[in-house]
PDBQT receptor file of N, H, CA, C and O in Angstrom, charges set to zero:
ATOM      1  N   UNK A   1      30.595  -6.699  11.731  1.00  0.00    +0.000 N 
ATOM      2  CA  UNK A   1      30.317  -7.842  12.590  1.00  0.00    +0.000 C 
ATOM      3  C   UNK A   1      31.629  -8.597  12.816  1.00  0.00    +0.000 C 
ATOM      4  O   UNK A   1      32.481  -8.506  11.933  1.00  0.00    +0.000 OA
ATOM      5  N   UNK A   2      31.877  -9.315  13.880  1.00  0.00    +0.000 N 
ATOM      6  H   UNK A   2      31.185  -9.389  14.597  1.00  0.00    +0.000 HD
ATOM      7  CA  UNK A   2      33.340  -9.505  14.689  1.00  0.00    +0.000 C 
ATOM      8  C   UNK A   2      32.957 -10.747  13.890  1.00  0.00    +0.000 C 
ATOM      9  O   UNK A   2      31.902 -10.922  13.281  1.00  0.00    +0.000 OA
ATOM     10  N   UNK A   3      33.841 -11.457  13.981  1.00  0.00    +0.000 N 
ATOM     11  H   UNK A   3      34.698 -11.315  14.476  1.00  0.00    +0.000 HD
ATOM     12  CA  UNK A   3      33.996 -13.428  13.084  1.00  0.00    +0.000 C 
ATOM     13  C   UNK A   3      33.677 -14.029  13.916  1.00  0.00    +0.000 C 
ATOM     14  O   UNK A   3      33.274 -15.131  13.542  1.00  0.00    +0.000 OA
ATOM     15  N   UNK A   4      33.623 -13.822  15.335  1.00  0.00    +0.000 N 
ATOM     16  H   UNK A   4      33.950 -12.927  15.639  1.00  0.00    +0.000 HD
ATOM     17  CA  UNK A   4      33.250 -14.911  16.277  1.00  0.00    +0.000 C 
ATOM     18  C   UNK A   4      31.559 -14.593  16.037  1.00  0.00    +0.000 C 
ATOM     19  O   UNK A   4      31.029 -15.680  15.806  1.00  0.00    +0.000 OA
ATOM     20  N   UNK A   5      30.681 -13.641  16.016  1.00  0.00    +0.000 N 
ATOM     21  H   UNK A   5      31.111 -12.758  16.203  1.00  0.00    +0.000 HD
ATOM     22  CA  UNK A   5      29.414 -13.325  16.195  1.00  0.00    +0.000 C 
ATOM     23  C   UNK A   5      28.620 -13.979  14.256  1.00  0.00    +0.000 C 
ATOM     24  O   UNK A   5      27.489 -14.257  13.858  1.00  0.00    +0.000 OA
ATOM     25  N   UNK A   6      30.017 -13.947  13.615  1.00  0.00    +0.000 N 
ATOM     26  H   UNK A   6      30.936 -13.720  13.938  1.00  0.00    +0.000 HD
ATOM     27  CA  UNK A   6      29.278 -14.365  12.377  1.00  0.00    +0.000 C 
ATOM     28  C   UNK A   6      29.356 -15.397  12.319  1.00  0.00    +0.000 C 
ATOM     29  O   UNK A   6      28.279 -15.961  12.125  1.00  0.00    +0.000 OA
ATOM     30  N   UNK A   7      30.643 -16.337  12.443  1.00  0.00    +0.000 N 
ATOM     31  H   UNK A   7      31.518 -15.880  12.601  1.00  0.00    +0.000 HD
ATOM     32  CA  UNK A   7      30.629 -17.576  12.494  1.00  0.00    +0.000 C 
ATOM     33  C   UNK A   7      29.004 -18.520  13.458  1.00  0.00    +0.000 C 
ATOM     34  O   UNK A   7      28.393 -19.513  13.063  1.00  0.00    +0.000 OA
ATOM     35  N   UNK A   8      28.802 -17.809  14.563  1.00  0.00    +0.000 N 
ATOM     36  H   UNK A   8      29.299 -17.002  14.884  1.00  0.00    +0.000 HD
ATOM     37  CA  UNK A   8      27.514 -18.415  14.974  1.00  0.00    +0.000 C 
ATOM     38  C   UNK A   8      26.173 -17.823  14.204  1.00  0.00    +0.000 C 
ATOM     39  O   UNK A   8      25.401 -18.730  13.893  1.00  0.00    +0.000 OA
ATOM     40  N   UNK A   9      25.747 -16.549  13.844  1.00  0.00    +0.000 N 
ATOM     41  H   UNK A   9      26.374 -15.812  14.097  1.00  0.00    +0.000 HD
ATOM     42  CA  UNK A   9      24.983 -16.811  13.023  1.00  0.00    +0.000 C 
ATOM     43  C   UNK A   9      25.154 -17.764  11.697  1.00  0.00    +0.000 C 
ATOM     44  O   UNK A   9      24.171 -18.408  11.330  1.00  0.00    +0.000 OA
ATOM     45  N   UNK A  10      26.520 -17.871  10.897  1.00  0.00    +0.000 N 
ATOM     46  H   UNK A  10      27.318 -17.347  11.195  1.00  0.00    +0.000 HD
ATOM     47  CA  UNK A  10      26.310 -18.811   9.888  1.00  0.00    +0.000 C 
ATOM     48  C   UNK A  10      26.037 -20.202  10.588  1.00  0.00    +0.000 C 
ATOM     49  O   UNK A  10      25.421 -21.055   9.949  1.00  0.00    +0.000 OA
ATOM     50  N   UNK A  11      26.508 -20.491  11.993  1.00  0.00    +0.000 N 
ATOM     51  H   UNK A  11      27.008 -19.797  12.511  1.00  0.00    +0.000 HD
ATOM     52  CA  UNK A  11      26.129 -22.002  12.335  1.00  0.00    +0.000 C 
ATOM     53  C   UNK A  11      24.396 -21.861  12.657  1.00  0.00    +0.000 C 
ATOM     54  O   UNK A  11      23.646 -22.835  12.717  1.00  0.00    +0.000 OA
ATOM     55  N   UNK A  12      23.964 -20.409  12.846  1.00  0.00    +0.000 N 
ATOM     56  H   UNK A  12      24.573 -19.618  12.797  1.00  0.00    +0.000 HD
ATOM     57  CA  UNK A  12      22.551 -20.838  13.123  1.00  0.00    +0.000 C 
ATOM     58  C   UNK A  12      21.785 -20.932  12.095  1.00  0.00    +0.000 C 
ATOM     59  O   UNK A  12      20.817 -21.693  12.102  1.00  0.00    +0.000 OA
ATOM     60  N   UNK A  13      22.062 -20.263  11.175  1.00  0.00    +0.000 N 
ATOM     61  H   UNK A  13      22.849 -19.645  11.169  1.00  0.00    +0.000 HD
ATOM     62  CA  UNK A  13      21.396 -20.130   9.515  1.00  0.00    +0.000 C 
ATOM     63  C   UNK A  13      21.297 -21.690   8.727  1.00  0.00    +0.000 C 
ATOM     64  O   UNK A  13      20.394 -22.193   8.060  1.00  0.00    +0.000 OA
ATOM     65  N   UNK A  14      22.709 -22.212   9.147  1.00  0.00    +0.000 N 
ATOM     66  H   UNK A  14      23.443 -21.803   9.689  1.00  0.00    +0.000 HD
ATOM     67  CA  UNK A  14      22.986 -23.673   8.666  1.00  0.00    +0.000 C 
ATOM     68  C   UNK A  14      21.702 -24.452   9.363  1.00  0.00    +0.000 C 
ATOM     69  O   UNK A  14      20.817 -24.989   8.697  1.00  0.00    +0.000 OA
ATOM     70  N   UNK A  15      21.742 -24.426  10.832  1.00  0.00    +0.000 N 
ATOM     71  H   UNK A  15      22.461 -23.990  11.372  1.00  0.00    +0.000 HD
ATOM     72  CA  UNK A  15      20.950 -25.480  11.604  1.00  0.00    +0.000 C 
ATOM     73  C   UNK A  15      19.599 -25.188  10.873  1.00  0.00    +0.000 C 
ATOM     74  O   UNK A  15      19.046 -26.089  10.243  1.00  0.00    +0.000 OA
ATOM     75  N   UNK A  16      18.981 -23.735  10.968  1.00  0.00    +0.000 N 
ATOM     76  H   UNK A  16      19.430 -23.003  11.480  1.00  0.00    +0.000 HD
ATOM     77  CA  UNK A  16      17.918 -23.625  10.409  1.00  0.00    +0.000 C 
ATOM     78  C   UNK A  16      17.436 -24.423   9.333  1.00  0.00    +0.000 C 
ATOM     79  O   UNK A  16      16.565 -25.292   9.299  1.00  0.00    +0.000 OA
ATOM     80  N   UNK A  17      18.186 -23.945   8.462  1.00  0.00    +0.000 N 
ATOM     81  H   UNK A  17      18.893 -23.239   8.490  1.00  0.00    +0.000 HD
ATOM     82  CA  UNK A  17      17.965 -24.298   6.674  1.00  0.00    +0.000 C 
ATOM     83  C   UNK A  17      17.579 -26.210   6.812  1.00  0.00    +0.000 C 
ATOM     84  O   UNK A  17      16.494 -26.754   6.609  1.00  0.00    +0.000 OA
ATOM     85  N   UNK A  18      18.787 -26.798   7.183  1.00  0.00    +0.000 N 
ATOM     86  H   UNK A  18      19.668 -26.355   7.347  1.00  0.00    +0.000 HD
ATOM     87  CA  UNK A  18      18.891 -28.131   7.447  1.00  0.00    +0.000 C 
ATOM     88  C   UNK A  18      17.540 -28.286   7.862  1.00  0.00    +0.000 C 
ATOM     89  O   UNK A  18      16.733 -28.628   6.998  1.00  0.00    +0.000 OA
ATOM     90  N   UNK A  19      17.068 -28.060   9.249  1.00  0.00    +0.000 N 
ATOM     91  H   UNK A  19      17.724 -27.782   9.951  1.00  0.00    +0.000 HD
ATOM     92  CA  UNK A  19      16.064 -28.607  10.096  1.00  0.00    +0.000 C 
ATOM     93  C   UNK A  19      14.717 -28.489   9.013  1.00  0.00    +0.000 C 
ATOM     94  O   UNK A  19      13.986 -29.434   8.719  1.00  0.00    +0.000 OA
ATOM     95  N   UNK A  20      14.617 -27.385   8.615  1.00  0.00    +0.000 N 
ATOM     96  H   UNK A  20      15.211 -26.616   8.854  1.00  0.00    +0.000 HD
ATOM     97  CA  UNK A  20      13.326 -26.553   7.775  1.00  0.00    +0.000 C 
ATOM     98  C   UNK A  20      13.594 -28.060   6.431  1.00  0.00    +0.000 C 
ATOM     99  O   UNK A  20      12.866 -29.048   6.531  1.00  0.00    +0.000 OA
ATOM    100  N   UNK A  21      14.258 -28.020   5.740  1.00  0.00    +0.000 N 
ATOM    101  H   UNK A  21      14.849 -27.218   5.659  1.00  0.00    +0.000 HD
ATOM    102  CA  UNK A  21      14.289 -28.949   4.957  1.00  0.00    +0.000 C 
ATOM    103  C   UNK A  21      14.187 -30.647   5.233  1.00  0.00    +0.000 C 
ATOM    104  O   UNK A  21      13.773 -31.539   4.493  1.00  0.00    +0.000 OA
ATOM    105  N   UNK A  22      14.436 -30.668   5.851  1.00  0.00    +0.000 N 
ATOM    106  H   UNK A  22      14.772 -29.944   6.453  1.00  0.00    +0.000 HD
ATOM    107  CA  UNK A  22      14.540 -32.011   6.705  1.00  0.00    +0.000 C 
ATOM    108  C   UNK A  22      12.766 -32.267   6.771  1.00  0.00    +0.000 C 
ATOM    109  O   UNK A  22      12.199 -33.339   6.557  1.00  0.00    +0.000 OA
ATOM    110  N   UNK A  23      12.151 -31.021   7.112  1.00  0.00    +0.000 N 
ATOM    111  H   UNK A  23      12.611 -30.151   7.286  1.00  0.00    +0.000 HD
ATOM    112  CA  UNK A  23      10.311 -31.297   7.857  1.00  0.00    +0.000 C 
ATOM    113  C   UNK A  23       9.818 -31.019   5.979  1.00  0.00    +0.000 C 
ATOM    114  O   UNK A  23       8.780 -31.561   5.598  1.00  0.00    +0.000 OA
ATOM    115  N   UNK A  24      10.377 -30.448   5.298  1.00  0.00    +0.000 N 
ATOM    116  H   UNK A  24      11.220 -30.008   5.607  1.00  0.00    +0.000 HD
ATOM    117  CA  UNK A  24       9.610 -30.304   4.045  1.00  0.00    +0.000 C 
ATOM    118  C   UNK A  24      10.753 -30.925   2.892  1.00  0.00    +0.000 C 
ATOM    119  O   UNK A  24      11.037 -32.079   2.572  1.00  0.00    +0.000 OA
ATOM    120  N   UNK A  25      11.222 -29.678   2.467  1.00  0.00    +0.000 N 
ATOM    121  H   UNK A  25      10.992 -28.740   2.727  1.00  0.00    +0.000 HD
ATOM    122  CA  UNK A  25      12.154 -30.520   1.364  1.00  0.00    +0.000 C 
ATOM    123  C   UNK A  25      13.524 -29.038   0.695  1.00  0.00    +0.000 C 
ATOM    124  O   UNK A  25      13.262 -27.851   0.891  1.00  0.00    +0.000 OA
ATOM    125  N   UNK A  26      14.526 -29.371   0.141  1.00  0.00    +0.000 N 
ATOM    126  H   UNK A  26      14.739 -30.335  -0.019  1.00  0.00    +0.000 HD
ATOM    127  CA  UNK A  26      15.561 -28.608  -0.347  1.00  0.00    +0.000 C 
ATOM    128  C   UNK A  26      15.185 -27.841  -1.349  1.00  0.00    +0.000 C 
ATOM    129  O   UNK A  26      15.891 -26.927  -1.775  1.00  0.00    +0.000 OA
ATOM    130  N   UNK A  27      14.075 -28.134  -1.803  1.00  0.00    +0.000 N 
ATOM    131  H   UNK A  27      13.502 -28.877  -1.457  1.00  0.00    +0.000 HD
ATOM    132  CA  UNK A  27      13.827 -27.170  -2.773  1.00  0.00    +0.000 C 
ATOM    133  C   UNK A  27      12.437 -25.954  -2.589  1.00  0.00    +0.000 C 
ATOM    134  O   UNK A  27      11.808 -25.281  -3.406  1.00  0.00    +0.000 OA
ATOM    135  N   UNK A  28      12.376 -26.113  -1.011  1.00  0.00    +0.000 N 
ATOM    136  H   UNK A  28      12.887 -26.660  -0.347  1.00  0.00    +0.000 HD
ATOM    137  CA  UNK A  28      11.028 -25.246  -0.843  1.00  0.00    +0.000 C 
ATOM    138  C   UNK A  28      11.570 -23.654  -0.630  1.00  0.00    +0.000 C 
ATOM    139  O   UNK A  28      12.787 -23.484  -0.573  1.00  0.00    +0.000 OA
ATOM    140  N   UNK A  29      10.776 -22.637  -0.527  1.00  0.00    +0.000 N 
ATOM    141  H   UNK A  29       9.787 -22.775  -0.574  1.00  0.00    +0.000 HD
ATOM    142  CA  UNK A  29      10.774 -21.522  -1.481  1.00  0.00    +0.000 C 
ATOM    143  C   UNK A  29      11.681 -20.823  -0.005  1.00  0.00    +0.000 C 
ATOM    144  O   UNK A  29      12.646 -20.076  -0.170  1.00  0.00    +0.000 OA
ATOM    145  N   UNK A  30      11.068 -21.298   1.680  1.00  0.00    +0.000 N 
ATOM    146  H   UNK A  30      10.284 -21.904   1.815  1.00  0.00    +0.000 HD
ATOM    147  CA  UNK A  30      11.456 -20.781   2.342  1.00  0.00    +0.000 C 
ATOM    148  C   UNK A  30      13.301 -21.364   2.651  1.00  0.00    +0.000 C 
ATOM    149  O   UNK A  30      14.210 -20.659   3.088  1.00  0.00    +0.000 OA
ATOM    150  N   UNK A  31      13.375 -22.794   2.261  1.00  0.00    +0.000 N 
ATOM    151  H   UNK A  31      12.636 -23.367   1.906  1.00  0.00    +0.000 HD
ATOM    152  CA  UNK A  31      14.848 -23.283   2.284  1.00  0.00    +0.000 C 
ATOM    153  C   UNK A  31      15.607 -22.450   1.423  1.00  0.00    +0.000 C 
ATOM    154  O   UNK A  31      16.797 -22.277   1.687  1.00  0.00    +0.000 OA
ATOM    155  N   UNK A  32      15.182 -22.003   0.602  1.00  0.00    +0.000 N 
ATOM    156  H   UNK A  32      14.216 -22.143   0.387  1.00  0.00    +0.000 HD
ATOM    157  CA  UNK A  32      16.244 -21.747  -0.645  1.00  0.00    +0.000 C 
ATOM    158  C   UNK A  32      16.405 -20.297  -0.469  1.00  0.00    +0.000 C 
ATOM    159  O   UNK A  32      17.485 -19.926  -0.927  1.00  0.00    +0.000 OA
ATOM    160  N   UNK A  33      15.552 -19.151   0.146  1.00  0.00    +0.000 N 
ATOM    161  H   UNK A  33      14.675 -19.453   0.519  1.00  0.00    +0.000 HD
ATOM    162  CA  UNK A  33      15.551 -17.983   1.037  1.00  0.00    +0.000 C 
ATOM    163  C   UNK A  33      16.571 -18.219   2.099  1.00  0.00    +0.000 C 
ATOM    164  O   UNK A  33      17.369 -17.318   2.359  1.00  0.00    +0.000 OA
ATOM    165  N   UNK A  34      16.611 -19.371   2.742  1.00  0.00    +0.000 N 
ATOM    166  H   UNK A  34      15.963 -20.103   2.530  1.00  0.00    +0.000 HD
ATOM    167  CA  UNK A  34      18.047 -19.333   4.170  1.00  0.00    +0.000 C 
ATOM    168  C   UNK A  34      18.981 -19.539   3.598  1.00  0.00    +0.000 C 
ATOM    169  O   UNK A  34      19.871 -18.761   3.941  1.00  0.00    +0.000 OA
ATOM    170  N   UNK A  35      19.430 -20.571   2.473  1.00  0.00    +0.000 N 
ATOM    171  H   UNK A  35      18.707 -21.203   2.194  1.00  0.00    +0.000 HD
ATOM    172  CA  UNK A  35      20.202 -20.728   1.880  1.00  0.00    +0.000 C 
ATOM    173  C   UNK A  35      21.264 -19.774   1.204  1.00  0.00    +0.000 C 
ATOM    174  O   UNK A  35      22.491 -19.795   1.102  1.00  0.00    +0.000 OA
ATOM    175  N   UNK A  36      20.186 -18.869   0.759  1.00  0.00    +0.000 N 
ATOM    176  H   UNK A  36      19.189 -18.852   0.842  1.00  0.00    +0.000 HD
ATOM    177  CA  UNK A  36      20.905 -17.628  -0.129  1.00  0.00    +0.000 C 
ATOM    178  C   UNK A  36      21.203 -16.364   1.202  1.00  0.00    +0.000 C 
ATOM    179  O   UNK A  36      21.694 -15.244   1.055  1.00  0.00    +0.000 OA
ATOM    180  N   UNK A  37      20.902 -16.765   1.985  1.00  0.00    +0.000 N 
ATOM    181  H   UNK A  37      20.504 -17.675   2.104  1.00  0.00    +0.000 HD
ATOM    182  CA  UNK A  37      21.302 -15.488   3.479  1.00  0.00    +0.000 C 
ATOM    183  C   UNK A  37      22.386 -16.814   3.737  1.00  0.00    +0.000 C 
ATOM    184  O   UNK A  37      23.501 -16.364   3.471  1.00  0.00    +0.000 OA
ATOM    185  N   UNK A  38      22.440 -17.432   3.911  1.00  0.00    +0.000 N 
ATOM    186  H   UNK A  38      21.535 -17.797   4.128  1.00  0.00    +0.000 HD
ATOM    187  CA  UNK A  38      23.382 -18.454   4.301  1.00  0.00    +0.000 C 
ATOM    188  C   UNK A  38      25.228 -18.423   3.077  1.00  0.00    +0.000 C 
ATOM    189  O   UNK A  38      26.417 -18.566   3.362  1.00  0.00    +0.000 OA
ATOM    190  N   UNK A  39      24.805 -18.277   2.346  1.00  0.00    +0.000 N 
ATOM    191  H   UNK A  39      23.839 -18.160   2.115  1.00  0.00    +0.000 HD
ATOM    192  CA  UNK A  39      25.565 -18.146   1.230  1.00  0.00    +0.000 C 
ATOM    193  C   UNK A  39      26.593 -16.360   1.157  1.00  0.00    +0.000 C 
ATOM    194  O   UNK A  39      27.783 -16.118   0.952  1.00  0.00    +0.000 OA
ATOM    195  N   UNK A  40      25.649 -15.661   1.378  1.00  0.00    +0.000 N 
ATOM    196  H   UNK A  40      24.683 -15.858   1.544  1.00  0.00    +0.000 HD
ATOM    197  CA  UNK A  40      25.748 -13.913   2.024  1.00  0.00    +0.000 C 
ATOM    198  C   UNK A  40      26.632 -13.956   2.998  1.00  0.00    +0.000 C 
ATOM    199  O   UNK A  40      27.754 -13.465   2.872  1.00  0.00    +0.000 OA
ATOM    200  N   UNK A  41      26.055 -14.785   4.506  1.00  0.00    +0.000 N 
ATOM    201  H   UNK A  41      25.143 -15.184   4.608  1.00  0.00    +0.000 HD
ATOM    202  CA  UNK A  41      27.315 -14.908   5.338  1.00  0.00    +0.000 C 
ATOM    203  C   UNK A  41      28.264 -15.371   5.494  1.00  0.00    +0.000 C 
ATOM    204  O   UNK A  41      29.159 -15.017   6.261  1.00  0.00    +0.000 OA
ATOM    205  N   UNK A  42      28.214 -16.593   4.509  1.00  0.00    +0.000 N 
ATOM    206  H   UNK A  42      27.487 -16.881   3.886  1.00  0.00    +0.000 HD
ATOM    207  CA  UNK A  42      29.976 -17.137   4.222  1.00  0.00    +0.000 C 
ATOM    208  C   UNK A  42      30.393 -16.718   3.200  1.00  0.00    +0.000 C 
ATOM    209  O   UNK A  42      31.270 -17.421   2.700  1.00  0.00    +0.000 OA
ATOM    210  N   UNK A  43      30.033 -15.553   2.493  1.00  0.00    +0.000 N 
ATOM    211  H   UNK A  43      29.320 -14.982   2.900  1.00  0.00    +0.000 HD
ATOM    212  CA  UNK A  43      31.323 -14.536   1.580  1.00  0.00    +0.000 C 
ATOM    213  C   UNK A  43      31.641 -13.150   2.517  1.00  0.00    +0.000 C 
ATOM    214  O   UNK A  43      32.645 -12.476   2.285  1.00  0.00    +0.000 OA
ATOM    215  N   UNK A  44      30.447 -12.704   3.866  1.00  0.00    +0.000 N 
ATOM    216  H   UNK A  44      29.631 -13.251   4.054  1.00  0.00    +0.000 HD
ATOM    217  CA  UNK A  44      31.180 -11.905   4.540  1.00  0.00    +0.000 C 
ATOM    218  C   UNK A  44      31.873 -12.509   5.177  1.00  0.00    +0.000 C 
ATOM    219  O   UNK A  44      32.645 -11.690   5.676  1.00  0.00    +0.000 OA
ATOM    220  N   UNK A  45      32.168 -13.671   5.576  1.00  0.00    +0.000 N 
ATOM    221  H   UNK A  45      31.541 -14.336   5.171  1.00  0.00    +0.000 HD
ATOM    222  CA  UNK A  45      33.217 -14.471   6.462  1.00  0.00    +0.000 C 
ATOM    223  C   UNK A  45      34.619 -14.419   5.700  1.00  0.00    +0.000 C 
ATOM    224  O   UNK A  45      35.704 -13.985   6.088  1.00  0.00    +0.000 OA
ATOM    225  N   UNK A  46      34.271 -14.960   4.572  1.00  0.00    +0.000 N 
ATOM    226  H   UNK A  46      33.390 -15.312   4.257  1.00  0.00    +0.000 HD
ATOM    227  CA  UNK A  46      35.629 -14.730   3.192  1.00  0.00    +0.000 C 
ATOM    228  C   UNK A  46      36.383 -13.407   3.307  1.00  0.00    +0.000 C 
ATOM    229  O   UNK A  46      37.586 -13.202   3.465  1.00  0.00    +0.000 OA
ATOM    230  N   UNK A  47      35.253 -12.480   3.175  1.00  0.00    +0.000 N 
ATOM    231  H   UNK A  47      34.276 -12.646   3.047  1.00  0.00    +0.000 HD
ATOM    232  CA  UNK A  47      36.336 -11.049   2.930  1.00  0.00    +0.000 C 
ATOM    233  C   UNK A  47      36.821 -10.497   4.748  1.00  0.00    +0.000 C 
ATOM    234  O   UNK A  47      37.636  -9.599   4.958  1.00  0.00    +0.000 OA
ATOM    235  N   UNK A  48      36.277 -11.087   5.581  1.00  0.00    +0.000 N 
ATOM    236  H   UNK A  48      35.615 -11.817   5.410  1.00  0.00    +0.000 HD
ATOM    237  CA  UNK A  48      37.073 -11.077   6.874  1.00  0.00    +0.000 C 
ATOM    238  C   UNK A  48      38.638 -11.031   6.760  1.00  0.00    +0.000 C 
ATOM    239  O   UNK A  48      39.472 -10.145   6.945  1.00  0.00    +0.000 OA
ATOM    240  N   UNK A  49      38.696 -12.345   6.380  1.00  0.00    +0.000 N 
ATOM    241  H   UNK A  49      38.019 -13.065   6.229  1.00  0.00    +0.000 HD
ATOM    242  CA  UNK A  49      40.125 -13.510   6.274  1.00  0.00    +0.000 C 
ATOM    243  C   UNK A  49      41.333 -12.734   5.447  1.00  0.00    +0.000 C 
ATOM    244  O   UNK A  49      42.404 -13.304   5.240  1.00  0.00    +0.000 OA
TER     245      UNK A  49
C-alpha cells in the first residue's frame, strides 16, 4: 500500500474510532477493535519511512 492511500485510511480509522466513541464510550468492545486496526496502520506507516 502507497503512504498516500495509508495515510487516509489511518485518517479514516481515526475519524471512525473517535466518532463511535464519542456516541458510546473508549472502552467499548467495537472502539477498542478500531483502535487496534488503527494502531496496525501506524506501524505499517513506520516501516514505510
Amino acid at each position: 500500500m502507497a503512504a498516500a492511500e495509508l495515510l487516509e485510511e489511518i485518517e479514516d480509522c481515526r475519524n471512525h474510532m473517535v466518532n463511535l466513541a464519542m456516541k458510546t464510550s473508549f472502552s467499548d468492545k467495537k472502539v477498542v477493535e478500531i483502535s487496534v486496526r488503527l494502531d496496525q496502520l501506524l506501524n505499517q506507516f513506520e516501516q514505510l519511512k
